[in-house]
C-alpha positions in Angstrom: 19.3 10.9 62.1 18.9 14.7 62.5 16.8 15.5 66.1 17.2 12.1 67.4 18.2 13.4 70.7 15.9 16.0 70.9 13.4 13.5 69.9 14.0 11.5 72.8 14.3 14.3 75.2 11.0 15.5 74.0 9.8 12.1 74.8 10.7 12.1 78.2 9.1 15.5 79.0 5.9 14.6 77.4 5.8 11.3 80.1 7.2 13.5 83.3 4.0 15.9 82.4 1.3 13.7 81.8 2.7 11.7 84.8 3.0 14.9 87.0 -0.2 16.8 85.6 -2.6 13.5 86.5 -1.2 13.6 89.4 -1.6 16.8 90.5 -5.1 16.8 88.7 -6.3 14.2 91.1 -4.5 15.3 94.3 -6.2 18.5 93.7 -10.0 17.3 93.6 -12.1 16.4 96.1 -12.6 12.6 96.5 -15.8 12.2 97.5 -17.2 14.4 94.3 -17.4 13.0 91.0 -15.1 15.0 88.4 -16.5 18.4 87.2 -16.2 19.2 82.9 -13.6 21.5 83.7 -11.6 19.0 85.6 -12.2 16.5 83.1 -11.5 18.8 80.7 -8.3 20.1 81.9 -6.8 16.5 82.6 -7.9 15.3 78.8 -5.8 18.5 77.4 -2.6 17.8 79.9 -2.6 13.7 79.6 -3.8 13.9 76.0 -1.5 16.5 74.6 1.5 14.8 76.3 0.8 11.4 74.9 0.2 13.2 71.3 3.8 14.4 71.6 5.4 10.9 73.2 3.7 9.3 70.1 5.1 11.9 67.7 8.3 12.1 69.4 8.9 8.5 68.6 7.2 7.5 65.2 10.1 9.2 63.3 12.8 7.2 64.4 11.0 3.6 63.6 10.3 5.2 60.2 13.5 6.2 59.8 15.0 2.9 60.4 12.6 1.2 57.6 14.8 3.3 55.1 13.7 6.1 53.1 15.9 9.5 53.1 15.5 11.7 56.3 13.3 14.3 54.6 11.1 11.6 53.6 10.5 10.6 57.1 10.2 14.6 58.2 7.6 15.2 55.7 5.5 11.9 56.6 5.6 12.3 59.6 4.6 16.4 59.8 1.9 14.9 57.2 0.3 12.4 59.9 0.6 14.7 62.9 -1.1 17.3 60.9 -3.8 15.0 60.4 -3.7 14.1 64.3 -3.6 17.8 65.2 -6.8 18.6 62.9 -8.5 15.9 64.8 -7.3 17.5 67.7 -8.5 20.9 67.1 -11.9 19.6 66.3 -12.1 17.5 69.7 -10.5 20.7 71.8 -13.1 23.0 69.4 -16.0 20.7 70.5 -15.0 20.3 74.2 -14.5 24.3 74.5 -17.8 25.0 73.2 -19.3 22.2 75.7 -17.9 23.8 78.7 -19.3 27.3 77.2 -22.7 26.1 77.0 -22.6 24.5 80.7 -21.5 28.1 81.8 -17.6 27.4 82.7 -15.2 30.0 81.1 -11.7 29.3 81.8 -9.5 31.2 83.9 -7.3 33.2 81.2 -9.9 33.3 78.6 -7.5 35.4 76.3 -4.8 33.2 76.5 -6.9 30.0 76.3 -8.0 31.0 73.3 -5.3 31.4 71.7 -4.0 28.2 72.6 -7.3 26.4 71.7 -6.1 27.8 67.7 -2.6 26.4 68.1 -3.3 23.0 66.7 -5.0 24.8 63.3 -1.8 26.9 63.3 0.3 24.1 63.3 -2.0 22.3 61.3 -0.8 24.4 58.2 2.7 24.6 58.9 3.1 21.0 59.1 1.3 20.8 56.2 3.7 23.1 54.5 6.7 21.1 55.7 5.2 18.0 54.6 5.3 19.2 50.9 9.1 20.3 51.7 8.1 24.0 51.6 11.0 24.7 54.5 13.1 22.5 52.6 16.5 21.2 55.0 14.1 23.1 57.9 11.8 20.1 57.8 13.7 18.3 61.1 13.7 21.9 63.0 10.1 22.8 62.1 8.5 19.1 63.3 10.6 19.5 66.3 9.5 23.4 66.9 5.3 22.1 66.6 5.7 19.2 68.8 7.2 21.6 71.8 4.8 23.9 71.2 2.4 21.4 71.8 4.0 20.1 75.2 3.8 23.9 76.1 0.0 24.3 75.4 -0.8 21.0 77.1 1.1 22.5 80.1 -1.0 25.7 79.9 -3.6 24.0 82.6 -1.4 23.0 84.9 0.3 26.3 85.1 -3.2 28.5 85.3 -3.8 25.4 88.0 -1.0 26.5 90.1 -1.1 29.9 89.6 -5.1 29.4 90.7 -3.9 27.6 94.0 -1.6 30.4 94.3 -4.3 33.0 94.9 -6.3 31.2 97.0 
């Protein structure tokens, strides 16, 4: 199967960063204070996105070996991550305006943003691969949204360090 390697690989990242982002998550607070929403919120978006992509990373290959044709298994399985990703936008959506109420803005507002809309983006062009509208793409583009979404869930452990770094 097309992307099996990459598939793996993407695996394995998405388990070193939920590993290494809970840990530095919890290193980094105080433990005698219970865990702020940011905290909290940064720790669902890092553990949460990586296990999103470890599951995604994997279902295609299972699929794949129950037999239908490798496009099949590209467009069902950009079909059910879109759905898991427009469940995911909501939740993020919901959390974001939480934190916003309780007077927390994040530290790169611009940037968080943006990221907070990647899931709708990719939301669509799963979508669109899932009715085979990149036709013999369909492998490259499921691969392309899942590492985007390993990048955003890294986004707060970088804005972490780069926090720490100007204290």
């Amino acid at each position: 199967m097309a992307g099996e390697g990459s598939l793996q690989t993407l695996a394995q990242v998405a388990i070193a960063l939920a590993g290494f982002g809970s840990l530095l998550v919890v290193l980094r607070r105080d433990p005698t204070s219970s865990w702020s929403a940011g905290e909290s919120g940064d720790l669902l978006v890092v553990v949460g996105g990586s296990l999103l992509v470890l599951f995604f990373s994997l279902l295609p290959l299972p699929v794949f070996y129950l037999g239908p044709s490798e496009a099949a298994v590209w467009r069902l399985s950009s079909a059910l991550l879109a759905v898991a990703l427009a469940i995911t936008y909501w939740v993020v959506l919901r959390r974001r305006r939480q934190l916003h109420r309780a007077g927390l803005r994040p530290s790169f507002p611009k940037i968080s943003r943006a990221i907070a809309q990647l899931p709708l983006v990719l939301v669509v062009v799963l979508a669109a691969n899932a009715a085979n509208a990149f036709g013999s793409a369909g492998a490259g583009t499921y691969l392309l949204a899942l590492v985007l979404m390993l990048g955003a869930s890294s986004f707060p452990l970088v804005a972490m360090v780069l926090r720490l770094g100007a204290e």
